[in-house]
C-alpha positions in Angstrom: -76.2 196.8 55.9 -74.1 200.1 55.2 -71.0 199.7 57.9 -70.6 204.4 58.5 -67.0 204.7 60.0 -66.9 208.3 61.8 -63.0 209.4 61.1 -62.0 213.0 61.7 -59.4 214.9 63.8 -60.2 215.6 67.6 -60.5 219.6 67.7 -57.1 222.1 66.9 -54.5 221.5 69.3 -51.5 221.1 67.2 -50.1 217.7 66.9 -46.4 219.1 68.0 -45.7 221.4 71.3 -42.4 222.8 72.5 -42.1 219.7 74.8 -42.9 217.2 72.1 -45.3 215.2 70.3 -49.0 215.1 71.8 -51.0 212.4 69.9 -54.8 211.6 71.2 -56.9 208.4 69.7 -60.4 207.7 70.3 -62.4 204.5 69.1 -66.1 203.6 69.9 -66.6 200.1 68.6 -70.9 199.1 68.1 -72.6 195.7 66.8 -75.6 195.3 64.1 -76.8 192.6 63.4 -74.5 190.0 64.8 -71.7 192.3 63.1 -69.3 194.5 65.6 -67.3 197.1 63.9 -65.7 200.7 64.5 -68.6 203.1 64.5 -66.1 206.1 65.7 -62.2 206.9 65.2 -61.1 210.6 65.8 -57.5 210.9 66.3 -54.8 214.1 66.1 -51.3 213.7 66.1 -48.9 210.2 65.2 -51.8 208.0 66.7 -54.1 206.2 64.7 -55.7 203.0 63.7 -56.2 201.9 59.6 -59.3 199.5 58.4 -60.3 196.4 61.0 -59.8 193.0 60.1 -62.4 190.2 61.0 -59.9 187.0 60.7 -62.6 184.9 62.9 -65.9 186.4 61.1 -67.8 189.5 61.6 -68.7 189.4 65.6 -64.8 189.7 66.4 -63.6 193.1 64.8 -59.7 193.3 65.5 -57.8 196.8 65.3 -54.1 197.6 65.4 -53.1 200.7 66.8 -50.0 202.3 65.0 -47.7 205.3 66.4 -45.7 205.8 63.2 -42.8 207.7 64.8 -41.8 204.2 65.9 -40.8 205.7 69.1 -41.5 207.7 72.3 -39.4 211.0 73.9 -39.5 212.7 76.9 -42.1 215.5 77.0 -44.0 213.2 74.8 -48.1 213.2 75.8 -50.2 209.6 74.0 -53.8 209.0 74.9 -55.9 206.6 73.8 -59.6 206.6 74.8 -61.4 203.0 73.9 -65.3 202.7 74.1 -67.1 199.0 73.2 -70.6 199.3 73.2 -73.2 197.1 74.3 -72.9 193.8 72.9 -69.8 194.3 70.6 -66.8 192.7 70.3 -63.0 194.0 70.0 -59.5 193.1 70.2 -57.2 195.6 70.0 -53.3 195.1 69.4 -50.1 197.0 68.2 -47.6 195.6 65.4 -44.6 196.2 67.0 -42.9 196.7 70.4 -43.4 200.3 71.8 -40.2 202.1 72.8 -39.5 204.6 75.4 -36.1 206.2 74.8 -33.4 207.6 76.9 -35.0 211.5 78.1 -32.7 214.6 78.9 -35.2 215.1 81.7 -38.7 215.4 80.3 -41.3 212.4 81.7 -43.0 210.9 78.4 -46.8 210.2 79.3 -49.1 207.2 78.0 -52.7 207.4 79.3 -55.2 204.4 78.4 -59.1 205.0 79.2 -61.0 201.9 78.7 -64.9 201.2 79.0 -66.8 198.8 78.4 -70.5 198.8 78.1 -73.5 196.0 79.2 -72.6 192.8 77.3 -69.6 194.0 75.3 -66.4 192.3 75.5 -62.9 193.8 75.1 -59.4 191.9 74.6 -56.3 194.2 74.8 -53.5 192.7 73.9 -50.8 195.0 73.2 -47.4 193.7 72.6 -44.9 195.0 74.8 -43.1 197.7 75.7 -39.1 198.4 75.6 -38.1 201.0 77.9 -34.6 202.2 77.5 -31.7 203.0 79.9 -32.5 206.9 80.9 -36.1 207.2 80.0 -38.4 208.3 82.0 -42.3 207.5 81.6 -45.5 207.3 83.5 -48.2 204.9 82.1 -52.0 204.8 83.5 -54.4 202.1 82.5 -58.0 202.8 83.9 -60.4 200.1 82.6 -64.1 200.7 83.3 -66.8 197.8 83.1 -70.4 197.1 83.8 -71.4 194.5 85.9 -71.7 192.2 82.9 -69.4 193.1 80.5 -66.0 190.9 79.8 -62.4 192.5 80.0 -59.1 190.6 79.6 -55.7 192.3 78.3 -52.2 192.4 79.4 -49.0 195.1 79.8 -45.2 193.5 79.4 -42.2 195.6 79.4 -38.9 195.4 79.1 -36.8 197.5 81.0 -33.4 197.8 79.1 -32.5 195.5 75.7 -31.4 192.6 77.9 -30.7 191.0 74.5 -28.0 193.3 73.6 -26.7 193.8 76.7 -28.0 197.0 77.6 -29.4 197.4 80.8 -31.7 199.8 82.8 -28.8 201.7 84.6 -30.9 205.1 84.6 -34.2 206.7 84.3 -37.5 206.3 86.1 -40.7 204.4 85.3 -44.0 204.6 87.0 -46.9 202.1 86.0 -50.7 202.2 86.9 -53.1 199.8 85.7 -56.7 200.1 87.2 -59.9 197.9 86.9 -63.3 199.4 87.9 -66.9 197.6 87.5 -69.6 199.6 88.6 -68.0 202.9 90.4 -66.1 199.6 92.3 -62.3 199.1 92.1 -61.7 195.7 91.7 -58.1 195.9 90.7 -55.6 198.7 91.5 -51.9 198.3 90.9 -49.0 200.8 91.0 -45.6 200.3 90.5 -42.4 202.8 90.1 -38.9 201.8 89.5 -35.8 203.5 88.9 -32.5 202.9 86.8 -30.1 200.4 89.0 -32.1 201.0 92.2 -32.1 197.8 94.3 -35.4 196.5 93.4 -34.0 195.4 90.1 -31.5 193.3 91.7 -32.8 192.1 95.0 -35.1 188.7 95.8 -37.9 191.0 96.8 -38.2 193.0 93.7 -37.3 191.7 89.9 -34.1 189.4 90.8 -32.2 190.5 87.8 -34.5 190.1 85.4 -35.4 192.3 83.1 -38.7 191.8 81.3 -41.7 191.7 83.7 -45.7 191.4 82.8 -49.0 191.1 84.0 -52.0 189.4 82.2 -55.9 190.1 84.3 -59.0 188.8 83.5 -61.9 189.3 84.8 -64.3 186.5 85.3 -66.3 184.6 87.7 -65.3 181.1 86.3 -64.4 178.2 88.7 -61.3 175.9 88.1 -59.3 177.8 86.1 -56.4 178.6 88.4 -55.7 174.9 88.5 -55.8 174.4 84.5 -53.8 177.3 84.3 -51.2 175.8 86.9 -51.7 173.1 85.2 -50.9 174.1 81.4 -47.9 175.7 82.3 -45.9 173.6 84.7 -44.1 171.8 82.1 -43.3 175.3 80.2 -39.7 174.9 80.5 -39.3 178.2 78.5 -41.8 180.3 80.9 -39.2 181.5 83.4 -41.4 182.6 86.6 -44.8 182.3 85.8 -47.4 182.9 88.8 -51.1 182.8 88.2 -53.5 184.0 91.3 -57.3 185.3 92.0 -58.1 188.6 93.1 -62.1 188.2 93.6 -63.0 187.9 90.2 -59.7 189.2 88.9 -57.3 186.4 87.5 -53.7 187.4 87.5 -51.2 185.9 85.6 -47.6 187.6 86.2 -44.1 186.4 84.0 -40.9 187.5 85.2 -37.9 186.9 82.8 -35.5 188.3 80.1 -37.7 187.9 76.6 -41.0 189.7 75.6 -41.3 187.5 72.9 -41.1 184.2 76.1 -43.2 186.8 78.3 -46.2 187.3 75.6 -45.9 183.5 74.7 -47.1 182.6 77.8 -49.9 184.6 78.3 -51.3 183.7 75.2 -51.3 179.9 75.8 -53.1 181.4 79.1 -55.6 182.9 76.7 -56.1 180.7 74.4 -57.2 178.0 77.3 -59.5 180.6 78.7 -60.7 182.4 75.8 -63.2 179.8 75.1 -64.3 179.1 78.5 -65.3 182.5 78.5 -66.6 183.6 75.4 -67.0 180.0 73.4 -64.5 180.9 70.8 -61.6 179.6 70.4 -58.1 181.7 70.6 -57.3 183.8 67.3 -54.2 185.1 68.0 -53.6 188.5 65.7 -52.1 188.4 62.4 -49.3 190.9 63.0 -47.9 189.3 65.5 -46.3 186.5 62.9 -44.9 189.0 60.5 
């Protein structure tokens, strides 16, 4: 079988504006014959994706998403539109931590469009996010299923570089992450946060922490709250780890002071689901060990 990769750029808005960068990315991924692969990439501006690696065999095709400026500004506008057909199969990553860096006023935009068709099956498994003292961002996540399709994926950030003692003293962040199946809402969650407000201090809100994250899945399967529970209760490195059920929405949420601790944890939570749920067994991306 001849693998045809669509590439080309998406119309002729020009990649810079007076406000900053605008970069859009679109990928459809299709199966053949047992085989899933990109069928369609169209991309303008700093936001694109190379060739697909199969690292567990031809019905897994994973992609990395790059931004090669390394780095996002207020006025900044990303989109990225993801489309897996019926049947295929795609995990979709990033190399490195995204940054969000300090704005003189301008709001930097990411916005995520996910669907998923009959059958197909989607892992998104970016690695976090580093937003810095005096950015300000919005991010919206709007996942779209069918009634039989599989979605699990996860968004960490770090606000501040707790590491080197640089904390989140200004700015303003603003989080959405949706998950519809069938025209019905399943999960909605908002969040909005500001530089030293109290909710980064206080019991109620992030208790001093810096690096929070959420992990959903959405699945039907019995039992796997208690395995989770179970798996990580002798995690002495997880921090707060809480996992919960939202219908069929599993929720996994880490609060702490290290991405690195943070995305640990959800992939152990992975990899003991991943094969309830899809008979495969966890196959973590490459990337993530260079």
């Amino acid at each position: 079988m001849t693998q045809l990769i669509a590439s080309d750029f998406m119309g002729a808005v020009p990649a810079a504006h007076a406000g900053g960068w605008r970069a859009q990315l679109e990928l459809a991924f299709a199966t053949c014959e047992g085989r899933s692969f990109l069928a369609r990439r169209r991309h303008f501006g700093p936001l694109y994706v190379q060739r697909p690696f199969y690292p567990e065999g031809a019905a897994v095709c994973h992609v990395y998403i790059l931004h090669p400026p390394g780095g996002v500004v207020g006025g900044d506008e990303l989109a990225i539109n993801i489309h897996v057909e019926a049947r295929a199969h795609a995990l979709v990553t990033t190399p490195a931590s995204g940054k969000f860096y300090c704005s003189a006023g301008a709001t930097a935009s990411l916005t995520q469009q996910i669907h998923v068709a009959s059958g197909g099956v989607l892992e998104w498994l970016p690695q976090d996010n580093i937003f810095f003292s005096g950015s300000r961002v919005d991010i919206k996540t709007n996942v779209y299923l069918a009634a039989d399709s599989v979605f699990a994926g996860w968004e960490i950030g770090s606000l501040g570089r707790p590491a080197a003692a640089e904390y989140y003293a200004a700015g303003q962040l603003s989080q959405r992450f949706e998950i519809w199946r069938d025209g019905v809402p399943l999960c909605v969650e908002r969040s909005a946060c500001s530089g030293n407000s109290r909710f980064l201090h206080t019991a109620w809100g992030l208790r001093g922490h810096a690096v929070m994250g959420t992990m959903l899945c959405v699945t039907s399967e019995g039992g796997l709250i208690s395995r989770i529970r179970e798996l990580m209760q002798d995690d002495i490195y997880a921090d707060i780890f809480t996992v919960t059920r939202l219908d069929d929405v599993l929720v996994c949420r880490y609060l702490g002071n290290d991405a690195a601790q943070a995305r640990r944890c959800f992939a152990r939570v992975w990899a003991a689901v991943r094969p309830l749920l899809l008979g495969r067994a966890a196959c973590m991306p490459r990337i993530w060990s260079t």
